[in-house]
C-alpha positions as CSV (number, residue, x, y, z in Angstrom):
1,X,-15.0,-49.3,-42.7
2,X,-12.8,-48.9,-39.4
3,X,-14.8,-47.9,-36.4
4,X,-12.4,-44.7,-36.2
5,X,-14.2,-43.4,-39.5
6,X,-17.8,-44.8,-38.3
7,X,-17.0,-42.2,-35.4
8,X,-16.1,-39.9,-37.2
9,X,-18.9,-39.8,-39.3
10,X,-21.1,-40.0,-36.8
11,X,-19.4,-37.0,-34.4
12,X,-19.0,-34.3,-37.1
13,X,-17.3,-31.0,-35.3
14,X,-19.8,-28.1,-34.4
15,X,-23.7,-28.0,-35.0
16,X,-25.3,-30.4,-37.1
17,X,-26.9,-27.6,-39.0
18,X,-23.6,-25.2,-39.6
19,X,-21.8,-28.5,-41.0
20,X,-24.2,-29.4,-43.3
21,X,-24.5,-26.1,-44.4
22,X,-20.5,-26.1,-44.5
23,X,-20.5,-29.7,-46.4
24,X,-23.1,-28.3,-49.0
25,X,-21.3,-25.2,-49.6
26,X,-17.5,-27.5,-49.9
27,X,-19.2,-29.8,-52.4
28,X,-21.2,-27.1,-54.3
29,X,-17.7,-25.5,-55.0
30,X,-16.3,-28.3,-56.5
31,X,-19.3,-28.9,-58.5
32,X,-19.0,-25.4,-59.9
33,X,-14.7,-25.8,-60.2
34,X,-15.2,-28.9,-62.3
35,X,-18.0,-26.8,-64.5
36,X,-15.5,-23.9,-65.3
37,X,-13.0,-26.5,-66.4
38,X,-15.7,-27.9,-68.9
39,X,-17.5,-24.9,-70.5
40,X,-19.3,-27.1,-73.4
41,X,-21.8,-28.5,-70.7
42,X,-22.6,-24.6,-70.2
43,X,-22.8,-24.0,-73.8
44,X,-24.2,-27.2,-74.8
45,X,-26.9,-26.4,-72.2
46,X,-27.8,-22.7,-74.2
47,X,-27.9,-24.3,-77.4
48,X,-31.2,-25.6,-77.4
49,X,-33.2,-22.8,-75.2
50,X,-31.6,-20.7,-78.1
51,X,-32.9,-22.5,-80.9
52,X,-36.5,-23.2,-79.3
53,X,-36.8,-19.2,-79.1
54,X,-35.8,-18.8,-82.3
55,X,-37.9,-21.4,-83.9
56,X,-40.9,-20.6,-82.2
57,X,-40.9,-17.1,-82.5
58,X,-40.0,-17.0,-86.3
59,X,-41.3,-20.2,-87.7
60,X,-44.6,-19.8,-85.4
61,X,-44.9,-16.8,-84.6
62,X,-47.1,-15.6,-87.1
63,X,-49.4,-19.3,-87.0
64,X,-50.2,-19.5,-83.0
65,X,-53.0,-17.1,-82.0
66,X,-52.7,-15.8,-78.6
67,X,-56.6,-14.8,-77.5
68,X,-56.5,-10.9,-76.7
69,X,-53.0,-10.5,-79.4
70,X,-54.6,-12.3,-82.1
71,X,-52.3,-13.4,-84.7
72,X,-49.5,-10.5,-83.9
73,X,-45.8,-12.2,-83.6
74,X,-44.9,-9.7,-81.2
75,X,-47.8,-10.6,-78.8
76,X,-46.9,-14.3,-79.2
77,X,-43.1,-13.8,-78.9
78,X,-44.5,-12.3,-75.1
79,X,-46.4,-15.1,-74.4
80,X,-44.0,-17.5,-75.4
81,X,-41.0,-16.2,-73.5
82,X,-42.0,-17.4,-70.0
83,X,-42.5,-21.2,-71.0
84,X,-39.3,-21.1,-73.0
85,X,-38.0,-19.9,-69.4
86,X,-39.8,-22.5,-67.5
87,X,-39.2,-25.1,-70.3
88,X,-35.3,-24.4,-69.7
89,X,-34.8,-25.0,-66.1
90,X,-36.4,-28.0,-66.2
91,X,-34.7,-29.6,-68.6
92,X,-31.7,-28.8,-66.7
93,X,-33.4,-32.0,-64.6
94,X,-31.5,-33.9,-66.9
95,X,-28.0,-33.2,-66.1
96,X,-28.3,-33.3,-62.4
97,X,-29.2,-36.6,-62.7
98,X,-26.8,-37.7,-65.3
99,X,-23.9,-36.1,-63.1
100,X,-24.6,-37.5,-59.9
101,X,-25.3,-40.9,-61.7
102,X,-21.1,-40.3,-63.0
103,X,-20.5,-39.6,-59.6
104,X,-21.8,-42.9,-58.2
105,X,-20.6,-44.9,-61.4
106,X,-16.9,-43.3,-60.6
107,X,-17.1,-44.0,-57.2
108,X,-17.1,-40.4,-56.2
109,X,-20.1,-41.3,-53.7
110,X,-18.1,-43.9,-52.1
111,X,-15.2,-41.4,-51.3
112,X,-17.5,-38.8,-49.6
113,X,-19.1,-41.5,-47.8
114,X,-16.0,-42.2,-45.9
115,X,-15.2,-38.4,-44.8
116,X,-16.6,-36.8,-42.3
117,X,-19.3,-34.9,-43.6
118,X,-23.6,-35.0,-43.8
119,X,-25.0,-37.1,-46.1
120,X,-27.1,-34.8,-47.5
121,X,-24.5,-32.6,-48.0
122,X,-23.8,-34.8,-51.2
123,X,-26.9,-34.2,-53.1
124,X,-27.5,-29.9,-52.3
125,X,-24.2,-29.6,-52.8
126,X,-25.2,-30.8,-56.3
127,X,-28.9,-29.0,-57.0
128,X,-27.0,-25.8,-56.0
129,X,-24.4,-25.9,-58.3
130,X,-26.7,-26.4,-60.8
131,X,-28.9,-23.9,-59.4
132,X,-25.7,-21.0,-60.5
133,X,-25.8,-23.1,-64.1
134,X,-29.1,-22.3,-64.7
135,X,-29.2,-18.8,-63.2
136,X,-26.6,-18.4,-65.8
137,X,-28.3,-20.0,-68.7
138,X,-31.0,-17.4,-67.5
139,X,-29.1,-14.5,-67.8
140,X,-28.2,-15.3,-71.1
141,X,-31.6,-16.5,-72.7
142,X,-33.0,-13.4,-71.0
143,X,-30.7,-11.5,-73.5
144,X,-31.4,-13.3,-76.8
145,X,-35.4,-13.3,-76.1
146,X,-34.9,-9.1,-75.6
147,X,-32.7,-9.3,-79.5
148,X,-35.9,-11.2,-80.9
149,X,-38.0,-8.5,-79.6
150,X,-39.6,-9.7,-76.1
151,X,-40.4,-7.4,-73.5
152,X,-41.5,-7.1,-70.4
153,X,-44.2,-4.3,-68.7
154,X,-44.3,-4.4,-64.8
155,X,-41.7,-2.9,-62.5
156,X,-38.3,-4.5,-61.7
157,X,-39.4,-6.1,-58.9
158,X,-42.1,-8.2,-60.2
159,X,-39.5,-9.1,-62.9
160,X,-37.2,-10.3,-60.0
161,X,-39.9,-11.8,-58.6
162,X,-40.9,-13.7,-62.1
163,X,-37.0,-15.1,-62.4
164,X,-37.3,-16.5,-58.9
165,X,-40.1,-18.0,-59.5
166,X,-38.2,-20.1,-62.4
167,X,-35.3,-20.5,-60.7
168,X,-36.9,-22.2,-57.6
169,X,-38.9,-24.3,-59.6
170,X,-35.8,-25.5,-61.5
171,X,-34.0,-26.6,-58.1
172,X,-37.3,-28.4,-57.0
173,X,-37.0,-30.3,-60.5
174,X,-33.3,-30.7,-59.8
175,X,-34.1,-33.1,-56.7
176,X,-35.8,-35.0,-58.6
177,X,-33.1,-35.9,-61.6
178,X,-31.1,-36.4,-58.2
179,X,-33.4,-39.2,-57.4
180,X,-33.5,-40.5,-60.8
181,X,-29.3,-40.5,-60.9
182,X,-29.8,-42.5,-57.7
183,X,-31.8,-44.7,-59.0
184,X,-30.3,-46.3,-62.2
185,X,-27.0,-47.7,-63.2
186,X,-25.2,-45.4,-65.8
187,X,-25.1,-41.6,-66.2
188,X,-26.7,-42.3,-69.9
189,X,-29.9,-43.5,-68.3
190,X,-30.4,-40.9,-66.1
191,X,-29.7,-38.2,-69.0
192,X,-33.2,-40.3,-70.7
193,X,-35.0,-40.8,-67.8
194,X,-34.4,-37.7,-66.8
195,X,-35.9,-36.2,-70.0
196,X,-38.7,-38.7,-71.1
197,X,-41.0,-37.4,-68.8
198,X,-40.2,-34.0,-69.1
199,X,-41.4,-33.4,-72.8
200,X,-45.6,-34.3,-71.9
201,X,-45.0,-32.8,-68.8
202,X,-43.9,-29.0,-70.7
203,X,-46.0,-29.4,-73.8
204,X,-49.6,-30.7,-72.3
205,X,-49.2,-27.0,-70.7
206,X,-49.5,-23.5,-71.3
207,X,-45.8,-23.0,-72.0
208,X,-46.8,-22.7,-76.4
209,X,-50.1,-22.8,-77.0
210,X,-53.0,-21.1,-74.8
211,X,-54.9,-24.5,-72.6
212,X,-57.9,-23.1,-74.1
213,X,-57.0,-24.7,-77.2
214,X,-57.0,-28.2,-76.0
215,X,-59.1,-30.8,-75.6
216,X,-61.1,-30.4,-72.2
217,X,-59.4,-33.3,-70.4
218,X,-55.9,-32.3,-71.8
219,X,-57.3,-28.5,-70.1
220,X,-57.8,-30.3,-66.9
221,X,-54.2,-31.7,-67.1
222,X,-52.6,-28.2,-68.3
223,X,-54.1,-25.9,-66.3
224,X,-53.0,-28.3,-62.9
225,X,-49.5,-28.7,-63.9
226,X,-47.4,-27.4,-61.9
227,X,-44.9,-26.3,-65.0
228,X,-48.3,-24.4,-66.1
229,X,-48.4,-22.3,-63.0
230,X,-44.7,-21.5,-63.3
231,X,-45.5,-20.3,-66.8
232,X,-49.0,-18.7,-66.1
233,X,-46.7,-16.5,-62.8
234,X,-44.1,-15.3,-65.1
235,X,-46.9,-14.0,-67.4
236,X,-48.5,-12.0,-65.1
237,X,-45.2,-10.4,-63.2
238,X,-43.4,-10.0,-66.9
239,X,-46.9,-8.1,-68.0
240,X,-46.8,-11.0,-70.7
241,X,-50.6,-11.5,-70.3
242,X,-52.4,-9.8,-73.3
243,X,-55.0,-7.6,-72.7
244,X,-58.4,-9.5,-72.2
245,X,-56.4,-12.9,-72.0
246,X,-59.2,-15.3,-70.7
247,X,-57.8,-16.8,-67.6
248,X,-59.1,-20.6,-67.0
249,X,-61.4,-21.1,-63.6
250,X,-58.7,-23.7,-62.3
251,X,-57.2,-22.3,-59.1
252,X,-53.4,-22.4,-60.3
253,X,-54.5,-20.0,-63.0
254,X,-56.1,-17.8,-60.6
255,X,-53.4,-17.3,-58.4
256,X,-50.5,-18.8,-60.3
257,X,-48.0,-16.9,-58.2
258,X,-49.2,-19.0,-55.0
259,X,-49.6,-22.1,-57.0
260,X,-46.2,-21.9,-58.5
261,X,-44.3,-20.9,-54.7
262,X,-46.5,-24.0,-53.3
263,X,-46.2,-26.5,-56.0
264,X,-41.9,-26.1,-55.5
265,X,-42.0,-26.2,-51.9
266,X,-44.0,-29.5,-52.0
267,X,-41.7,-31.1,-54.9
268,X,-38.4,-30.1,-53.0
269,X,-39.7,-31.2,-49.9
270,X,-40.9,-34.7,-51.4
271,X,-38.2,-35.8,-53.9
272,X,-35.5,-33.9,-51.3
273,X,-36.9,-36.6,-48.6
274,X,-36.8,-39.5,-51.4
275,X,-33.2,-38.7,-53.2
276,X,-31.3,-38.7,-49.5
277,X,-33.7,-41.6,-48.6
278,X,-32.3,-43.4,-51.7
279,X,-28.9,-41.9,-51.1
280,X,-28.1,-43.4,-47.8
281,X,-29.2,-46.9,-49.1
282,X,-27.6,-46.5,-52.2
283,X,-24.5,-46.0,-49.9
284,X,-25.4,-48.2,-46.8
């Protein structure tokens, strides 16, 4: 590399902050241009979130009791909305990694590492593109759980509150596919290692089944999960809880809310740290 483009890199115009804002923003819009011009990863991405509702309300419905609705479907379809939720911004994990693991197998990285520009611009460029992807996958899931009949009972604002919730912890979980993309050779590896993990991490939870229902170590594991508190604050600001719901003694279940809003500040703030770490070395 000339020393005219070291200097360049090194001397990027205006405030450091304002131009890596800028240099987000520049690559988050051609994240987002290149996912208009391929809608199946959007619709590919609704198909199973779709599915798992309908499964699990219909073929389950009626089997899972929930402790306060019994064996109602309707009072399980509540209860089951908010892991489906939680379930399906996580697993968007999986294609952040898998695209920015193209990106580096294209030599897409290489090209941005020669302009101008922040280095971590790269990478939150890329969660917040595919923070609007699953804001949109939301939006949508929201309205096929309301057609099978779920509901929510607190005021908009909690309900704002409760999709916030999900949609921060699906950009903290996005940082970390970014790390994984980083971290192996083709975008098929990231898309499994992205998910592998994912699966024990959502089902040894309270996303489908109460905790109580578990076996006391597998509690321990559930009711600490981070993906649990997520579920367990969506719950309680959708009104999801049924009435006399026992809620476990483990402090995330207590104050879920807290948990939740702590538990994504400390993931993006580790695997943000780690993935432009692993970026610029990946790079050097």
């Amino acid at each position: 590399m000339s020393a005219a483009t070291d200097s360049a890199r090194i001397a990027p115009s205006g405030n450091a902050l304002t131009q890596s804002v800028r240099d987000s923003m520049v690559v988050a819009k051609r994240n987002l241009i290149r996912m208009t011009r391929i809608p199946e990863m959007l619709i590919f991405g609704l198909i199973q979130p779709i599915m798992f509702v309908v499964l699990f309300s219909y073929v389950f419905g009626g089997s899972i009791s929930v402790p306060g609705a019994g064996l109602s479907p309707t009072g399980y379809r509540e209860f089951l909305m908010a892991g489906i939720f939680a379930q399906t911004v996580t697993f968007a994990t999986a294609g952040a990694g898998a695209g920015i693991a193209d990106d580096m197998h294209k030599g897409l990285i290489d090209r941005f590492r020669s302009l101008p520009m922040a280095r971590g611009a790269v990478l939150t460029g890329r969660t917040l593109a595919d923070l609007v992807q699953t804001a949109l996958t939301l939006v949508v899931l929201a309205v096929v759980a309301v057609l099978v009949g779920w509901r929510t009972h607190e005021n908009f604002g909690k309900v704002l509150v409760g999709f916030g919730l999900l949609l921060l912890l699906g950009y903290a979980f996005s940082w970390i596919g970014a790390l994984i993309g980083l971290s192996v050779r083709t975008p098929e590896a990231a898309t499994s290692g992205g998910l592998i993990w994912l699966f024990p991490l959502t089902f040894i939870s309270n996303a489908f089944v109460p905790s109580e229902n578990m076996p006391s170590f597998l509690q321990t594991i559930a009711n600490w999960n981070p993906f649990s508190a997520t579920v367990q604050a969506c719950r309680q600001l959708f009104g999801n809880l049924p009435a006399g719901y026992p809620v476990p003694d483990a402090w995330p279940m207590q104050h879920p809310v807290w948990a939740s809003l702590l538990w994504s500040v400390l993931i993006v703030v580790m695997f943000r740290t780690l993935a432009v770490r692993k970026y610029r070395s990946a790079t050097a």
